[in-house]
C-alpha positions in Angstrom: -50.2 2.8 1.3 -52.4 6.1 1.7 -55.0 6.0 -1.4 -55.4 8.6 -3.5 -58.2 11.4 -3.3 -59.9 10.7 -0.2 -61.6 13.4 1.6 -60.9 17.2 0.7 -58.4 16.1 -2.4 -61.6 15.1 -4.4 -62.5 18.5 -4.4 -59.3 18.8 -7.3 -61.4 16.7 -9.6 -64.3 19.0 -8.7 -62.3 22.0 -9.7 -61.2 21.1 -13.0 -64.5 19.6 -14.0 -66.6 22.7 -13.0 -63.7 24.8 -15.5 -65.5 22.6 -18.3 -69.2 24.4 -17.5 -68.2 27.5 -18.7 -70.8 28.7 -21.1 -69.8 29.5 -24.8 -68.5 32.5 -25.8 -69.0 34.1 -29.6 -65.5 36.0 -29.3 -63.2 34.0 -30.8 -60.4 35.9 -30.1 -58.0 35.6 -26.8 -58.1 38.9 -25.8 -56.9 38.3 -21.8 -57.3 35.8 -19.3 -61.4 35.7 -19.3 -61.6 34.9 -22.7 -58.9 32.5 -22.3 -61.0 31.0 -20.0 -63.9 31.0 -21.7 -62.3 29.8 -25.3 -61.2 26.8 -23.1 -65.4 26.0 -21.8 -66.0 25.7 -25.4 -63.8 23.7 -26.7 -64.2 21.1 -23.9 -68.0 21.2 -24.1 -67.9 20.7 -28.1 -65.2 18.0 -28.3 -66.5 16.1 -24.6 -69.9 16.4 -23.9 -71.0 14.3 -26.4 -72.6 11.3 -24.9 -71.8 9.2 -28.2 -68.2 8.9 -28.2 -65.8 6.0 -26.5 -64.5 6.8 -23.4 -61.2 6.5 -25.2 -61.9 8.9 -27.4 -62.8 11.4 -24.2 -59.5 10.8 -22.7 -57.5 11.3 -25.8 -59.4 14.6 -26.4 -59.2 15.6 -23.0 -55.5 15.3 -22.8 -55.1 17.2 -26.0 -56.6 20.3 -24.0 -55.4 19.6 -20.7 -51.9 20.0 -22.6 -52.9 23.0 -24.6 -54.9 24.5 -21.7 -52.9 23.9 -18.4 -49.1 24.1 -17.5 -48.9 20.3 -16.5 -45.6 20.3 -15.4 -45.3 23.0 -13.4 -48.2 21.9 -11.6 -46.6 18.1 -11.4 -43.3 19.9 -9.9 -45.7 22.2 -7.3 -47.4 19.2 -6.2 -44.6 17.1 -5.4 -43.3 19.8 -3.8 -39.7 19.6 -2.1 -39.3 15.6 -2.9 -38.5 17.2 -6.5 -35.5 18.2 -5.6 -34.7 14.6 -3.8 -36.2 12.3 -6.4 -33.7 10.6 -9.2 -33.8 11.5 -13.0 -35.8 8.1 -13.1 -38.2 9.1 -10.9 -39.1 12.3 -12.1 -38.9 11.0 -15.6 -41.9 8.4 -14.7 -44.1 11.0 -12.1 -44.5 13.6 -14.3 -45.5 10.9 -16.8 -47.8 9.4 -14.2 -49.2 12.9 -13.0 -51.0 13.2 -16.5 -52.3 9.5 -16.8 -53.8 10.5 -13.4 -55.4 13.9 -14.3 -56.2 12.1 -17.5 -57.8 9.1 -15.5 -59.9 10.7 -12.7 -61.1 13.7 -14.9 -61.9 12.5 -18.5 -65.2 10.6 -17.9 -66.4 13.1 -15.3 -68.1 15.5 -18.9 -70.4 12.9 -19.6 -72.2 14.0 -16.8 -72.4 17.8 -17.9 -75.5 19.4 -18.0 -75.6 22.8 -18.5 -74.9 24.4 -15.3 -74.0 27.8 -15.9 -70.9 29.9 -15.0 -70.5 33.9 -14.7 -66.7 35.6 -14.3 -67.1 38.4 -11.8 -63.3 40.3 -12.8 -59.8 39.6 -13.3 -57.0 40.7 -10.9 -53.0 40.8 -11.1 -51.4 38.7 -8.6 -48.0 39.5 -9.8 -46.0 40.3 -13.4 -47.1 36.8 -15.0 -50.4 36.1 -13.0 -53.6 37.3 -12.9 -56.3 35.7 -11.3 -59.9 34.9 -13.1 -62.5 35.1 -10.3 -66.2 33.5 -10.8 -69.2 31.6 -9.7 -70.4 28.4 -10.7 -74.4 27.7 -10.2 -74.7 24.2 -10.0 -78.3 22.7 -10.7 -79.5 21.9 -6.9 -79.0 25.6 -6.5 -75.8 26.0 -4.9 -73.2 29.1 -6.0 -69.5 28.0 -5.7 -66.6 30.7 -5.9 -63.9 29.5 -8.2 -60.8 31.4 -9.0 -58.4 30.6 -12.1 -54.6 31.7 -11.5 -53.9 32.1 -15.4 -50.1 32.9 -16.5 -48.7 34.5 -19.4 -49.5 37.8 -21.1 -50.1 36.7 -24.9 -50.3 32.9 -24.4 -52.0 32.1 -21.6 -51.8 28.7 -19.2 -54.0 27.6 -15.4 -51.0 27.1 -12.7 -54.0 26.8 -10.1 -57.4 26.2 -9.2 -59.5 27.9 -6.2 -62.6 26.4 -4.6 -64.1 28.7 -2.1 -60.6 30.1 -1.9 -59.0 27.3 -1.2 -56.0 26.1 -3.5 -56.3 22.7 -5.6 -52.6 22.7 -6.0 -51.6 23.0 -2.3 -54.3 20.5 -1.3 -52.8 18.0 -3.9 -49.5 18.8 -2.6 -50.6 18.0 1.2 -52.1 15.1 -0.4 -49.3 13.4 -2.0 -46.9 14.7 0.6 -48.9 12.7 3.2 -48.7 9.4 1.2 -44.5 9.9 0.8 -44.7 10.2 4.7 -46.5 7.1 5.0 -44.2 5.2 3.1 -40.9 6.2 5.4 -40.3 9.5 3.2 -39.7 7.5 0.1 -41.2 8.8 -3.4 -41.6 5.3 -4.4 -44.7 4.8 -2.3 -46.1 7.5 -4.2 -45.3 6.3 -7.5 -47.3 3.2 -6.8 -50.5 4.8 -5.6 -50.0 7.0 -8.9 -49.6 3.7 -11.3 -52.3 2.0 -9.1 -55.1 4.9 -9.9 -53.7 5.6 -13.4 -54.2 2.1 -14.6 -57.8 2.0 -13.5 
């Protein structure tokens, strides 16, 4: 059995982590996607940052704005990709559950490592009618400027679908990635569903 987020995939944890350095804002309001974004730095900082709490507290408050924050199941669906449409009611039933526990698993502890690196949002373009993509940079402390893109949906309520790293899609990588392990395991979505429960019960 492949495991999970080797090589390129570990990059997805990268991407939502470096979402989390976004400095605070003082508009409180959701105006559009930037603020959105924004809104979302500052509520992960305050309620994850803080070196004092359990790691069990992280997680839960973690997954309280990973629900609010990102559209989970869409991006459970994308990444599994066209064994969606070939996996039972069962199946789906327990990978979508297992998709969280691992976002939830790999991600939570990462903000006890924050320390201040600094973000800047460079503009905000339509992709399409629901989509509008939030580009920026990230300067990291060793010096280093990474391009990150947000693909935010919705027009009054907004939602991430996607995360870019120098243009490359977190989504489509994860979906390569867990692809790859169902092809290991003679195209069934069971060996998937045991690298998922082996990495979300870590």
């Amino acid at each position: 059995m492949r495991t999970l987020l080797k090589s390129g995939t570990n990059n997805l944890y990268v991407a939502t982590f470096l979402l989390f350095l976004i400095p605070i804002s003082s508009s409180p309001a959701i105006a559009g996607p930037e603020q959105f974004i924004r809104m979302v730095g500052e509520e992960a900082i305050n309620a994850l940052a803080d070196k004092k709490i359990s790691n069990q507290i992280r997680k839960t408050r973690f997954r309280k704005i990973l629900n609010r924050s990102f559209e989970v199941k869409f991006i459970a669906r994308f990444a599994l990709g066209r064994y969606w449409r070939r996996a039972n009611k069962n199946q789906l039933s327990e990978y979508t559950y297992l998709f969280e526990e691992f976002i939830v698993q790999s991600y939570a502890n990462l903000f006890k490592d924050y320390s201040g690196e600094t973000f800047n949002v460079l503009k905000v373009r339509g992709i399409n009618e629901i989509d509008q993509l939030v580009q920026s940079e990230v300067f990291l402390k060793d010096g280093r400027k990474i391009r990150v893109s947000w693909r935010v949906r919705g027009s009054k309520t907004f939602k991430i679908v996607d995360v870019m790293i120098e243009g490359v899609s977190m989504a489509l990588t994860q979906r390569d990635e867990f692809s790859a392990i169902i092809n290991q395991n003679n195209g069934k979505i069971e060996g998937l569903l045991s690298a998922l429960r082996l990495k979300s019960t870590r």
